[in-house]
C-alpha atoms as a printed R data frame, in Angstrom:
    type eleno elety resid chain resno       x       y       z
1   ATOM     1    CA   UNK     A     1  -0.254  12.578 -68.322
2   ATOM     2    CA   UNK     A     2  -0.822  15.269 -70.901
3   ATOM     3    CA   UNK     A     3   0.980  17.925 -71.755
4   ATOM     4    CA   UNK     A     4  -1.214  20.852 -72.843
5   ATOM     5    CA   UNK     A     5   2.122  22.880 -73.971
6   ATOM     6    CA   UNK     A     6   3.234  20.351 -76.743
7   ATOM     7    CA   UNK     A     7  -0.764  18.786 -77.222
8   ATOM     8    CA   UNK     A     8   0.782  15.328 -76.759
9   ATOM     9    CA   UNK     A     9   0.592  12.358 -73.639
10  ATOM    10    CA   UNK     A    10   3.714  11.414 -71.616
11  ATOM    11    CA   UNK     A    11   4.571   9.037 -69.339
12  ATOM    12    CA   UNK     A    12   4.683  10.564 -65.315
13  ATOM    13    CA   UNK     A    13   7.359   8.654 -62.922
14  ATOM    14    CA   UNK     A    14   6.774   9.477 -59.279
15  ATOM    15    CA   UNK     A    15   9.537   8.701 -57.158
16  ATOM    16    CA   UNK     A    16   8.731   8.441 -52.571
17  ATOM    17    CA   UNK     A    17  11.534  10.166 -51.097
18  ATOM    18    CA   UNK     A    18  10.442   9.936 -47.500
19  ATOM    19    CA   UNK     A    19   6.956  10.143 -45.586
20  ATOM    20    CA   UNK     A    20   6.226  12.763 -42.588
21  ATOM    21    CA   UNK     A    21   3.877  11.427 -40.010
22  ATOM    22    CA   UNK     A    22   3.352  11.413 -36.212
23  ATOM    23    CA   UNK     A    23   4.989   8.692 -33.854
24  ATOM    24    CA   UNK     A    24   2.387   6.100 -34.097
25  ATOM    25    CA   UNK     A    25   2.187   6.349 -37.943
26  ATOM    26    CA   UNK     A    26   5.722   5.963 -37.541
27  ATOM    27    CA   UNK     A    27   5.180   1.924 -36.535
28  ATOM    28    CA   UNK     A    28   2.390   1.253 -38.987
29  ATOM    29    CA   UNK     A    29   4.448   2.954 -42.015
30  ATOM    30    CA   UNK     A    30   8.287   1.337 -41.252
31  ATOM    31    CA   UNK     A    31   7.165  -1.771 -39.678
32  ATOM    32    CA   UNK     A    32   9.012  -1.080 -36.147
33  ATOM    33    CA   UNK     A    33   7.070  -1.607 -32.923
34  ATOM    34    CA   UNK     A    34   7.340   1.536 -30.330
35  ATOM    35    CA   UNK     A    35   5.345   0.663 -28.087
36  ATOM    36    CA   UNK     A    36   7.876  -1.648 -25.869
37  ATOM    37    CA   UNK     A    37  11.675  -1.167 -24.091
38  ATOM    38    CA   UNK     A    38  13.058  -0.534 -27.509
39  ATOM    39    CA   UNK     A    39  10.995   2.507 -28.629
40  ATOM    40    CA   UNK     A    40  13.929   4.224 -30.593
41  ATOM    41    CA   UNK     A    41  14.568   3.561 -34.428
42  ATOM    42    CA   UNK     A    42  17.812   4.295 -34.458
43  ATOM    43    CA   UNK     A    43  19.275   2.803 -31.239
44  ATOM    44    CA   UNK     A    44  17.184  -0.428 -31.647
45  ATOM    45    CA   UNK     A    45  18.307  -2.941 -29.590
46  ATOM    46    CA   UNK     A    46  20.939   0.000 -27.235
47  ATOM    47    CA   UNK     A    47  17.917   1.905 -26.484
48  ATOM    48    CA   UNK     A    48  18.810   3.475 -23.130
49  ATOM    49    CA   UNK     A    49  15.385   2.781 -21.133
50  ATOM    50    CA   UNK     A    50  14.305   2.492 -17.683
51  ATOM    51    CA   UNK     A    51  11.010   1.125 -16.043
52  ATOM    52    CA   UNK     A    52   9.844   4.227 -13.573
53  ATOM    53    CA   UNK     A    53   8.294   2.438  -9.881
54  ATOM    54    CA   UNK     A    54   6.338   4.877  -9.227
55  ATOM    55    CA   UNK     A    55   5.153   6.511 -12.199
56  ATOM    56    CA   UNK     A    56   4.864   3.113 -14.286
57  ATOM    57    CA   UNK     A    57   5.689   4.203 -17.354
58  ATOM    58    CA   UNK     A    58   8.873   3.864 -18.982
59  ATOM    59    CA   UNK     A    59  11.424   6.574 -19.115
60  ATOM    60    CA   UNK     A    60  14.148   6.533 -22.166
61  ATOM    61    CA   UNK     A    61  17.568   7.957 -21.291
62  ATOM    62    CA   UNK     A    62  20.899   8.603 -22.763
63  ATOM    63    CA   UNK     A    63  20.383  11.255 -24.942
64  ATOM    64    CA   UNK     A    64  23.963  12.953 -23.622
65  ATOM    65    CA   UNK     A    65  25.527  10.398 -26.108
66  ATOM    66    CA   UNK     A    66  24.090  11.772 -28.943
67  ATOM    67    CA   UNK     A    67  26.302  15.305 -28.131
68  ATOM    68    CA   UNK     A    68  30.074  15.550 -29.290
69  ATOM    69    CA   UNK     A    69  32.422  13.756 -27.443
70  ATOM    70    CA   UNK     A    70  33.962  16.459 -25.055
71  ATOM    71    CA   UNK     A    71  30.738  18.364 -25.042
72  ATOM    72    CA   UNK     A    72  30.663  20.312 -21.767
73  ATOM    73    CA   UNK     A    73  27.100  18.526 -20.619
74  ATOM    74    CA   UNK     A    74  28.735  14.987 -20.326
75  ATOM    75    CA   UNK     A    75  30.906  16.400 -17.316
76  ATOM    76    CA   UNK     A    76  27.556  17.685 -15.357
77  ATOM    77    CA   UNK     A    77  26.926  14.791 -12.687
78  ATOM    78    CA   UNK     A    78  24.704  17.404 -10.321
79  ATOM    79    CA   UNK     A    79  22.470  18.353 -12.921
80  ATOM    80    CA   UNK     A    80  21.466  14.895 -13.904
81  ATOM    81    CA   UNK     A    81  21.678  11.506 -11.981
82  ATOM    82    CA   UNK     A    82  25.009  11.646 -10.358
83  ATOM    83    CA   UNK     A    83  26.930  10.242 -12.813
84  ATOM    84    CA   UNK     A    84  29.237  11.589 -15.905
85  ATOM    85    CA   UNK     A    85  27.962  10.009 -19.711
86  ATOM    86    CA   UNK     A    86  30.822   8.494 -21.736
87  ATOM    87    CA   UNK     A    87  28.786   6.922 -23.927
88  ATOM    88    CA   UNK     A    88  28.766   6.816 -28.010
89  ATOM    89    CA   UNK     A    89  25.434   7.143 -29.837
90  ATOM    90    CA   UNK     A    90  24.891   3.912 -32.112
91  ATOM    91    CA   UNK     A    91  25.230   4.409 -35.599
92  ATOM    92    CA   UNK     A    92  22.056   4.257 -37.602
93  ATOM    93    CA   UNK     A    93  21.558   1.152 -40.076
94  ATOM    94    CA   UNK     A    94  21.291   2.056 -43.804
95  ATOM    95    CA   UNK     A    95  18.180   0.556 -45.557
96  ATOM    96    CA   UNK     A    96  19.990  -2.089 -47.015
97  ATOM    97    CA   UNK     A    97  20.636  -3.996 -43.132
98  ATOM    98    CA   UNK     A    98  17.408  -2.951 -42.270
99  ATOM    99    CA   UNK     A    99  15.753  -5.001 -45.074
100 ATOM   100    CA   UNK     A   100  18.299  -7.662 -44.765
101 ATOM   101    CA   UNK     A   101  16.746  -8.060 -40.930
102 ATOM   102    CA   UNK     A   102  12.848  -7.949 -42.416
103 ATOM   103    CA   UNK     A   103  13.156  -9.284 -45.582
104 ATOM   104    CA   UNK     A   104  11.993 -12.964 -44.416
105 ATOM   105    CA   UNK     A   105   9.208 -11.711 -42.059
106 ATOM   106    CA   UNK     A   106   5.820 -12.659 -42.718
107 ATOM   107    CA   UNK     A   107   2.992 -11.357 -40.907
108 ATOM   108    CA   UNK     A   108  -1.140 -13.214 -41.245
109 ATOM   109    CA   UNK     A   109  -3.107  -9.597 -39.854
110 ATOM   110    CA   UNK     A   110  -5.564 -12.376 -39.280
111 ATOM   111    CA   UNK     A   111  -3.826 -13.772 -36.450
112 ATOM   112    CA   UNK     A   112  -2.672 -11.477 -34.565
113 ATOM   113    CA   UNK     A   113  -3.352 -13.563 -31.103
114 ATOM   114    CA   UNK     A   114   0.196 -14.541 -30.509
115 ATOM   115    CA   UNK     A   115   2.210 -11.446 -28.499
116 ATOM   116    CA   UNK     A   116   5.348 -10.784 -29.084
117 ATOM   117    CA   UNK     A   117   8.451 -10.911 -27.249
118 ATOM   118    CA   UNK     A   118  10.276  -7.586 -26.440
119 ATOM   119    CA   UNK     A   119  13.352  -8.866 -28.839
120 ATOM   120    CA   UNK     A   120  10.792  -8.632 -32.158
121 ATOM   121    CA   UNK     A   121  11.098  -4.798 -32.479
122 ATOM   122    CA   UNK     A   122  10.537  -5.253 -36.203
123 ATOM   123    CA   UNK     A   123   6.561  -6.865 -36.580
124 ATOM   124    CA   UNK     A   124   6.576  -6.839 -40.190
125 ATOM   125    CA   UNK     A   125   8.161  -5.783 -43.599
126 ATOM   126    CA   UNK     A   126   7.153  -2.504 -45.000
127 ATOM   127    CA   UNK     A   127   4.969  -2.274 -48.247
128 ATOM   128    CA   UNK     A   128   7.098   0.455 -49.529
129 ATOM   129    CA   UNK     A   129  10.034  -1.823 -49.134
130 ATOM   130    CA   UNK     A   130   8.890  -3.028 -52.774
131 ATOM   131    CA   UNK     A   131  10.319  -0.185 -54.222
132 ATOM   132    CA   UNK     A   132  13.375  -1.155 -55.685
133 ATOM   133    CA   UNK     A   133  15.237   2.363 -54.972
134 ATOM   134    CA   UNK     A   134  13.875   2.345 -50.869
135 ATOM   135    CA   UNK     A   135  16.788   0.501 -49.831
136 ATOM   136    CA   UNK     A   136  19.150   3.000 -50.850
137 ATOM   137    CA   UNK     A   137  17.805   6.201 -49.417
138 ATOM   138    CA   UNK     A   138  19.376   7.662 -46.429
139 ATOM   139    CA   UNK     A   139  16.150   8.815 -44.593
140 ATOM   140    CA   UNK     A   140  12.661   7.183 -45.048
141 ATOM   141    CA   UNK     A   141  10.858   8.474 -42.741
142 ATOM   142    CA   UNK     A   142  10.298  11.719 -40.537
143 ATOM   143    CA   UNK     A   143   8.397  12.660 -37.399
144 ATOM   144    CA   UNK     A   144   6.261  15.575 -38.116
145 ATOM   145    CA   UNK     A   145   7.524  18.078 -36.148
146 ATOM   146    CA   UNK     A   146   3.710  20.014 -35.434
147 ATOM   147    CA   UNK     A   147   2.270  16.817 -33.820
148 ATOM   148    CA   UNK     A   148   5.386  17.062 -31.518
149 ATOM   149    CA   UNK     A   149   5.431  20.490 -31.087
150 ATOM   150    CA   UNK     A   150   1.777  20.491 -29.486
151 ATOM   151    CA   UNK     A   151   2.276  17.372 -27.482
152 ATOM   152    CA   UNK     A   152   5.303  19.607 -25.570
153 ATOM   153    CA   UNK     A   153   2.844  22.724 -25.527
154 ATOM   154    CA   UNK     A   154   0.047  21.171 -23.702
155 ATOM   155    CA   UNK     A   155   2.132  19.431 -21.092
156 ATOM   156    CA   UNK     A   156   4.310  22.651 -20.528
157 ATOM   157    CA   UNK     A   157   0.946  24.751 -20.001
158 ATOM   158    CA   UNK     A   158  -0.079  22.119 -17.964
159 ATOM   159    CA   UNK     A   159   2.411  21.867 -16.097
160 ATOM   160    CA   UNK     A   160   2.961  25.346 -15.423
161 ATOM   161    CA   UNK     A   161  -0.422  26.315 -14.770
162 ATOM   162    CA   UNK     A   162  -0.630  23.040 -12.842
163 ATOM   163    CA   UNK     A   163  -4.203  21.997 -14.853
164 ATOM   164    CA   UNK     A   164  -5.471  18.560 -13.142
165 ATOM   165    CA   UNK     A   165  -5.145  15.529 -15.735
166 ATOM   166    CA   UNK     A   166  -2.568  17.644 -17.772
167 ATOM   167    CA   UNK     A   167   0.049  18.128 -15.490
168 ATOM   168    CA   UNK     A   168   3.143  16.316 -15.370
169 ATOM   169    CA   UNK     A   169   3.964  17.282 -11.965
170 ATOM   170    CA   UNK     A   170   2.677  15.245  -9.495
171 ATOM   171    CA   UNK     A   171   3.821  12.831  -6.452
172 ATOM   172    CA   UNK     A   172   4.455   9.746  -8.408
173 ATOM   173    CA   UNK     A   173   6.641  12.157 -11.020
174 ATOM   174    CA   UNK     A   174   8.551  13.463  -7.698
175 ATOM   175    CA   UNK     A   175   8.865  10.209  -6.221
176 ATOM   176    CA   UNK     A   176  10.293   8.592  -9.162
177 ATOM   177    CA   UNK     A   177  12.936  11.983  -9.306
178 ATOM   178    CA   UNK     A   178  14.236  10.372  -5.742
179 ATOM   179    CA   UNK     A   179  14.120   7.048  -7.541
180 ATOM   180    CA   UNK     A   180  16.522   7.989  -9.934
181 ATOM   181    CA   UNK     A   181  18.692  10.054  -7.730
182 ATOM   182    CA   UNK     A   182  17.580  13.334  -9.758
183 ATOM   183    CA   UNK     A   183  16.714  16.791  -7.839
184 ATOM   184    CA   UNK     A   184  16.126  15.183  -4.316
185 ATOM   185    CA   UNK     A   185  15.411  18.440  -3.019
186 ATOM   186    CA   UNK     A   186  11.758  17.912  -4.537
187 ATOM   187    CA   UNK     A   187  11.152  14.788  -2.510
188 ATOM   188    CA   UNK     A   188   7.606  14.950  -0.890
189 ATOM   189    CA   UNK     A   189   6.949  15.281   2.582
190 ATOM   190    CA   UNK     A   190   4.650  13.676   4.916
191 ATOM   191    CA   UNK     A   191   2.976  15.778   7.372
192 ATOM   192    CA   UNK     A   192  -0.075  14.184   9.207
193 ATOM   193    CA   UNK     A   193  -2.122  12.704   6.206
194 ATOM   194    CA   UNK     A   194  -1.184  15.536   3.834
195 ATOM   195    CA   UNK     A   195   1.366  15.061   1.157
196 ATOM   196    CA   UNK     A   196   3.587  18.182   0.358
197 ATOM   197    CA   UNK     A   197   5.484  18.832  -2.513
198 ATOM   198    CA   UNK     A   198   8.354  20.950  -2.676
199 ATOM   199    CA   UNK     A   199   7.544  23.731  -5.266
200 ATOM   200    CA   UNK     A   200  10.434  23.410  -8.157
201 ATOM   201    CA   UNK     A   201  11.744  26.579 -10.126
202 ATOM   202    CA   UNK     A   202   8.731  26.258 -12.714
203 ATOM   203    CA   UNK     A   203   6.386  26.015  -9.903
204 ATOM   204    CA   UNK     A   204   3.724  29.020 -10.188
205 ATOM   205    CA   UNK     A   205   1.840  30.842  -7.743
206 ATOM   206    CA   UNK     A   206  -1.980  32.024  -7.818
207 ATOM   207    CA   UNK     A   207  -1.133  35.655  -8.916
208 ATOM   208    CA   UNK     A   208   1.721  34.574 -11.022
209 ATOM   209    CA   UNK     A   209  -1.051  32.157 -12.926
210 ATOM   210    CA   UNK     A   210  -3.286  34.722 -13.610
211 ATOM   211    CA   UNK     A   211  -0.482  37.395 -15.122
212 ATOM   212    CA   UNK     A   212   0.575  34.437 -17.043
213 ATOM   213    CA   UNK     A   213  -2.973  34.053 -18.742
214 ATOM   214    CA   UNK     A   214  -3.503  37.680 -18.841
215 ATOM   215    CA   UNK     A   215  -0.517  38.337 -20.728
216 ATOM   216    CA   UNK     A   216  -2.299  35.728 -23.117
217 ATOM   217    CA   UNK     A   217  -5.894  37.575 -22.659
218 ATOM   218    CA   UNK     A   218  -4.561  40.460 -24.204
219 ATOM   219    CA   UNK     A   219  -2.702  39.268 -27.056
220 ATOM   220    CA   UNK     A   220  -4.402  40.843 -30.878
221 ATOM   221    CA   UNK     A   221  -2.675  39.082 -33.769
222 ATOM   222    CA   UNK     A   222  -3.084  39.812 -37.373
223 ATOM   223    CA   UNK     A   223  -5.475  37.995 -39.126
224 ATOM   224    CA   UNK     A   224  -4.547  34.470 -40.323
225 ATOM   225    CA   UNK     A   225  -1.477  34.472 -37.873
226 ATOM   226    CA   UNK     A   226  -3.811  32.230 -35.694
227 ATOM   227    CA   UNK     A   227  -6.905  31.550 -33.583
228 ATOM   228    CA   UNK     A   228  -7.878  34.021 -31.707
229 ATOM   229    CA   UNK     A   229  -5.793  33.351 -28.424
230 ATOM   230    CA   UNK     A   230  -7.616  35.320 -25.969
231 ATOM   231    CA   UNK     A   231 -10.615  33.331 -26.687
232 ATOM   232    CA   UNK     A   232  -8.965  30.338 -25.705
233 ATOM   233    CA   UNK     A   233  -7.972  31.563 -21.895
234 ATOM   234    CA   UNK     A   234 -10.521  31.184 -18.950
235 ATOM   235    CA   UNK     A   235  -9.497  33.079 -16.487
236 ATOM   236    CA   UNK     A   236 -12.112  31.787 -13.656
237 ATOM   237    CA   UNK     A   237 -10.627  28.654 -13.974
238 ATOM   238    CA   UNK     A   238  -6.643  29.880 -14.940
239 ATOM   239    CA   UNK     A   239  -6.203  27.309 -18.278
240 ATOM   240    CA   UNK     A   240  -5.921  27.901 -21.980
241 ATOM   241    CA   UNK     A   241  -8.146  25.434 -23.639
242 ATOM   242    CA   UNK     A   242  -8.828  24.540 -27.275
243 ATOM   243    CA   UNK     A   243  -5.140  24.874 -28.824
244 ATOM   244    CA   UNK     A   244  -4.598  23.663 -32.421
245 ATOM   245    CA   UNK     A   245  -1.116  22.495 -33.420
246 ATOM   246    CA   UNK     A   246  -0.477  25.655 -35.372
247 ATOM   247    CA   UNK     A   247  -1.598  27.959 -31.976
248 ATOM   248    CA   UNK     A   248   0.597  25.599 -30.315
249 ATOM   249    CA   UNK     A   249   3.441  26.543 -32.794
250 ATOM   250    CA   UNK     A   250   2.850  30.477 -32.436
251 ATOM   251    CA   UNK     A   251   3.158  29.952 -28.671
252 ATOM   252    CA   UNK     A   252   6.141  27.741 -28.164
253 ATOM   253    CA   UNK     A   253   8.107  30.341 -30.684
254 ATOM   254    CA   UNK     A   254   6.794  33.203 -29.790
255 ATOM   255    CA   UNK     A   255   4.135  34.191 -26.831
256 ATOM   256    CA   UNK     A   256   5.054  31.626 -24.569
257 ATOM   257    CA   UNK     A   257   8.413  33.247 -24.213
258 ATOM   258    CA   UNK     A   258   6.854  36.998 -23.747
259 ATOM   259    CA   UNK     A   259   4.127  35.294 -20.845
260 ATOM   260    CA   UNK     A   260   6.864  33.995 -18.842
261 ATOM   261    CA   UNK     A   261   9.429  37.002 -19.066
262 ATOM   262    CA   UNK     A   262   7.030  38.609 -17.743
263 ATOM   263    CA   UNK     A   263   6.360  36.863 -14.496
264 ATOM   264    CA   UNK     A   264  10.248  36.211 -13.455
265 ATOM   265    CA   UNK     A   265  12.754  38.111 -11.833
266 ATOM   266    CA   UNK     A   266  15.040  40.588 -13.397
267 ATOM   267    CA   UNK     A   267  17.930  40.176 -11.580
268 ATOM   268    CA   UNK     A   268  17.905  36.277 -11.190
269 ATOM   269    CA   UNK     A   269  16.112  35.143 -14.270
270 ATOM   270    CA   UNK     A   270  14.253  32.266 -11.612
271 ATOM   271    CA   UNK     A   271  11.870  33.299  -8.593
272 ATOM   272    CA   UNK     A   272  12.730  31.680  -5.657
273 ATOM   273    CA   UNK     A   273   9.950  29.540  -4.471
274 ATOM   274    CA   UNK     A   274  11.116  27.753  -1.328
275 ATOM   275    CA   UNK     A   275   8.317  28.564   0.986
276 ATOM   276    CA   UNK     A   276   5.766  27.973  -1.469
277 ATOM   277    CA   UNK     A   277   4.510  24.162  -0.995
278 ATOM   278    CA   UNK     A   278   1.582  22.499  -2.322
279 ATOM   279    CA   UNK     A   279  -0.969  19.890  -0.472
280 ATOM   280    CA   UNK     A   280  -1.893  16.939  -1.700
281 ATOM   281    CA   UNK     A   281  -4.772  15.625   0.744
282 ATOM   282    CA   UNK     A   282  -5.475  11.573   1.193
């Protein structure tokens, strides 16, 4: 490099402290596979994980452990699956026994027929791994927290405003509740050849929806603060489309907060829903 100061050329070291990415950069960058049973990097092989029936997808649990030992949640047996969480969280490996697990394994991208079996959670060795300092460092990589942040957004709207294909609400997702011995007060019910579901304590009605996106309809925000939020609310068809993950930021901190205040009930903070049911038709 040159420096312009002293009119002479020195020699630039750049050092990687860590990389920020989203999940699936995640695997390609470390080398860990997330796609199977044993999705977390830091529990590994203890990943707390359980195949849903109905839903089919695969649901990870035990995140109580990671809370202090005589945290007040680990008690709660009603509020979760019946049962009280004793559990320690796994330490995380250092760099150095993660390498020490990878170092030997050798991966042709050319054949990539054979699968592998759910115990090879690490497919390959990292590149940056030939940095002699990589072992060492404490953290090497970090899950960009705007990728997550609009993932949640879109399936809380969603789900609150119950939009078909981004809802997470649905029969399977009530059925699998029962499964698990969560909230069986949501079980569906079979009348005839309709399907109802018990409306939960998020569940919204028709003029509740539309305050909710009205509340959105007439937000004004400074220039540059974000996109212009009212143009991203249909009303005909009660669904905010077109969020960017920096809208999606503004309304998780912010105006998400103000849209539901505004639609609950002083006194008890929840509306009681209990005669409200939806029908799911055959």
């Amino acid at each position: 490099m040159f420096d312009a100061f002293k009119n002479e050329f020195f020699r630039l070291h750049a050092m990687l402290v860590f990389t920020i990415n989203d999940f699936f950069a995640y695997e390609n960058l470390s080398g860990y596979s997330l796609k199977d049973h044993r999705a977390c990097p830091i529990c590994e092989e203890k990943t707390s994980y359980e195949q849903l029936k109905h839903g089919r997808k695969i649901m990870y649990l035990g995140h109580l452990r990671f809370l202090k030992k005589y945290h007040s949640y680990r008690r709660l047996k009603k509020d979760f699956n019946g049962y009280q969480k004793h559990d320690i969280c796994p330490t995380p490996l250092s760099g150095l026994q993660i390498y020490e697990k990878i170092k030997n394994v050798n991966v042709t991208f050319r054949n990539m027929k054979k699968k592998q079996t759910v115990s090879e959670i690490w497919k390959k060795r990292s590149i940056f791994f030939y940095l002699p300092y990589l072992c060492k460092l404490d953290a090497r990589h970090y899950i960009d927290v705007m990728h997550l942040e609009k993932n949640v957004c879109d399936n809380l709207i969603g789900t609150l405003l119950n939009i078909k294909g981004n809802t997470k609400d649905g029969v399977n997702a009530h059925l699998d509740l029962i499964e698990i011995n969560i909230r069986e007060e949501l079980a569906p019910r079979e009348v005839g050849k309709c399907t109802y579901l018990p409306a939960a304590c998020y569940t919204l009605s028709k003029k509740e929806k539309t305050s909710f996106c009205e509340s959105f309809k007439g937000v004004k925000v400074p220039q540059g603060y974000s996109s212009n939020v009212k143009s991203l609310v249909f009303m005909n068809d009660l669904k905010l489309i077109g969020l960017k993950s920096h809208d999606c930021h503004i309304l998780m901190q912010q105006l998400l907060q103000v849209a539901i205040r505004g639609i609950l009930q002083k006194m008890l903070g929840l509306q009681s829903l209990d005669y409200v049911y939806f029908s799911i038709r055959d």
